[in-house]
C-alpha positions in Angstrom: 23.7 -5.4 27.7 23.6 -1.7 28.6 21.7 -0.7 31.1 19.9 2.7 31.5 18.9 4.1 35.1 18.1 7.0 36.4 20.5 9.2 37.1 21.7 10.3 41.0 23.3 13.1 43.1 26.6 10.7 43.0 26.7 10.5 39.4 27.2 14.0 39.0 31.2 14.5 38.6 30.9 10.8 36.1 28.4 12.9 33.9 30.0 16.4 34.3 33.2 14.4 32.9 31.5 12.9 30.0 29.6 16.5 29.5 32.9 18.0 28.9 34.4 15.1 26.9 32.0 14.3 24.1 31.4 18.2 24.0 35.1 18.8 23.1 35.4 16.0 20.9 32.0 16.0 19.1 32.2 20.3 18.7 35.8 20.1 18.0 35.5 20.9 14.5 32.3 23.0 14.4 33.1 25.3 17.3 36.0 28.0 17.6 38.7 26.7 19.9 38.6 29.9 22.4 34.0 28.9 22.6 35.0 25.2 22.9 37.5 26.5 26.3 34.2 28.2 28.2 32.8 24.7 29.4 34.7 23.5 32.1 35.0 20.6 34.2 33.7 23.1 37.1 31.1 24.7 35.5 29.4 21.0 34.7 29.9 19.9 38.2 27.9 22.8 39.4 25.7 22.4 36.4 24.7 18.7 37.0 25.2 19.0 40.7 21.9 21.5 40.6 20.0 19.4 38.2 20.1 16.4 40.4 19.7 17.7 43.6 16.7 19.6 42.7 15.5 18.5 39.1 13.0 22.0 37.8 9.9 21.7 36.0 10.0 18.3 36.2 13.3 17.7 34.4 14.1 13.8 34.1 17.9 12.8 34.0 19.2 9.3 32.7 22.5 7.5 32.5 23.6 4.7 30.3 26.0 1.9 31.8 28.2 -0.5 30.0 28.5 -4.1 31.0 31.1 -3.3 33.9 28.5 -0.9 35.4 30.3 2.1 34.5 28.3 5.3 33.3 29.2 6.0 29.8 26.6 8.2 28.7 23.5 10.6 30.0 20.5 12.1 28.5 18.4 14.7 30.1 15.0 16.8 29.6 12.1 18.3 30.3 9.2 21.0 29.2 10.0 22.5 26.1 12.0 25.5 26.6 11.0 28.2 24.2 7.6 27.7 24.2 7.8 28.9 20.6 7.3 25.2 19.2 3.8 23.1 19.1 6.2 20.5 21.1 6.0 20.2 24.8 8.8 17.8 25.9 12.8 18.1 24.8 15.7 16.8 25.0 18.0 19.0 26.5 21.7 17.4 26.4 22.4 13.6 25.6 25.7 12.7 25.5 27.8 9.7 25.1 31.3 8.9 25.2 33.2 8.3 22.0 34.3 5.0 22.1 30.1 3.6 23.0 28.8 5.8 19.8 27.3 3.7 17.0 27.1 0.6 18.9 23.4 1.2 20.3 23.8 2.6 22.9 22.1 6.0 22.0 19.0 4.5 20.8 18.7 2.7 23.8 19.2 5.8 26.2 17.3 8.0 24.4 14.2 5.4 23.9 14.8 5.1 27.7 13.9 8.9 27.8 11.0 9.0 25.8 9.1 6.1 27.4 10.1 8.6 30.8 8.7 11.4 29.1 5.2 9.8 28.4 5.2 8.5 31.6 5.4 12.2 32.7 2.6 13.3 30.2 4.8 14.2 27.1 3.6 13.8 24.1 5.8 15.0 22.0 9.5 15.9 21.7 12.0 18.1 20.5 15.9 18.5 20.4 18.2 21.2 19.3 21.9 20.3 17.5 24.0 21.9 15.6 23.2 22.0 12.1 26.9 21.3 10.8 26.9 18.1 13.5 27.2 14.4 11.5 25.2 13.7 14.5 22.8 15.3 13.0 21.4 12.5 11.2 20.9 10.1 14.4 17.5 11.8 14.8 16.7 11.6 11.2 17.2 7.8 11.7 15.1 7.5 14.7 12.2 9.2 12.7 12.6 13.1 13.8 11.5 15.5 11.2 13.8 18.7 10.6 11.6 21.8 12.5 13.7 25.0 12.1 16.9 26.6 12.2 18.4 29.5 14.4 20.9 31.0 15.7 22.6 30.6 18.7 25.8 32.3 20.2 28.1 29.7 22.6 31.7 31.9 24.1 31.9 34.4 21.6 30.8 32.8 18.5 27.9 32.7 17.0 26.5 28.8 15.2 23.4 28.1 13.8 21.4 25.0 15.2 18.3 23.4 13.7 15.7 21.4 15.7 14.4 18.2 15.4 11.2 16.8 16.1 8.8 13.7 16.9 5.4 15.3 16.8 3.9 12.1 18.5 6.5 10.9 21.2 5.0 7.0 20.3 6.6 7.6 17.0 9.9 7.7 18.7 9.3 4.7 21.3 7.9 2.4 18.2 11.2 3.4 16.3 13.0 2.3 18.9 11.4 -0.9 19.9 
């Protein structure tokens, strides 16, 4: 049974790997080969190493293990970003590696995260994807509503994303139950 914890300075390099993994393979075919090359294994390290030595505005990082104790997957979050939105929590990156997609393991991580985000005072909860990504349509299954669509440049490219919501974050626990 997988097991979700909260995630540690030490876990840093495990999650900066998986960062750049799933992002090359899940982007692979949405993003432009020379935008896909600006995320590096350095530029996560320092990325996630600064998130989880000092977390800001309260942002609350999770990691997913498999039955061997091995992290396989992370999800973190926080305030809502834009402020443009009647959300106030959102997801800011989840991520799992390939071979532990479809097989629950996002749906218990990211129930993990919502239960932690009402236990912070969320109430509700927003995420951003790209709108070409199949992956699109986990949210859709775990009862988020389509929000709005913009765009967004990554390298040198610009993509459009759309965000996806769960107006009351219960929704999303209760889905997930």
């Amino acid at each position: 049974m997988p097991e979700v914890r909260e995630a540690r300075f030490e876990d840093a390099e495990t999650i900066a790997n998986i960062h750049l993994c799933s992002w090359k393979s899940t982007y692979k075919d949405l993003i432009d080969e020379r935008d896909l090359g600006n995320i590096t294994l350095e530029n996560r390290m320092a990325l996630w190493e600064t998130v989880l030595r000092k977390p800001v505005n309260g942002q609350i990082a999770l990691v997913i293990e498999n039955d061997e104790n091995e992290v396989v997957g992370f999800v973190s979050g926080g305030k809502e970003r834009t402020k443009s939105y009647d959300y106030d929590g959102e997801v800011y990156a989840i991520y799992l590696l390939d071979e532990f997609q479809g097989k629950g393991y996002g749906r218990r991580l990211l129930e993990s995260f919502a239960k932690k985000m009402k236990e912070a005072g969320y109430q509700s909860l927003l995420v951003w994807v790209l709108t070409n990504n199949p992956t699109s349509q986990f949210y859709t299954r775990m009862g988020a509503d389509p929000v709005e669509a913009e765009k967004v440049t990554i390298g040198q490219g610009t993509y459009e994303e759309t965000a996806y919501g769960w107006k009351n974050i219960d929704q999303l626990t209760q889905t997930t139950s």
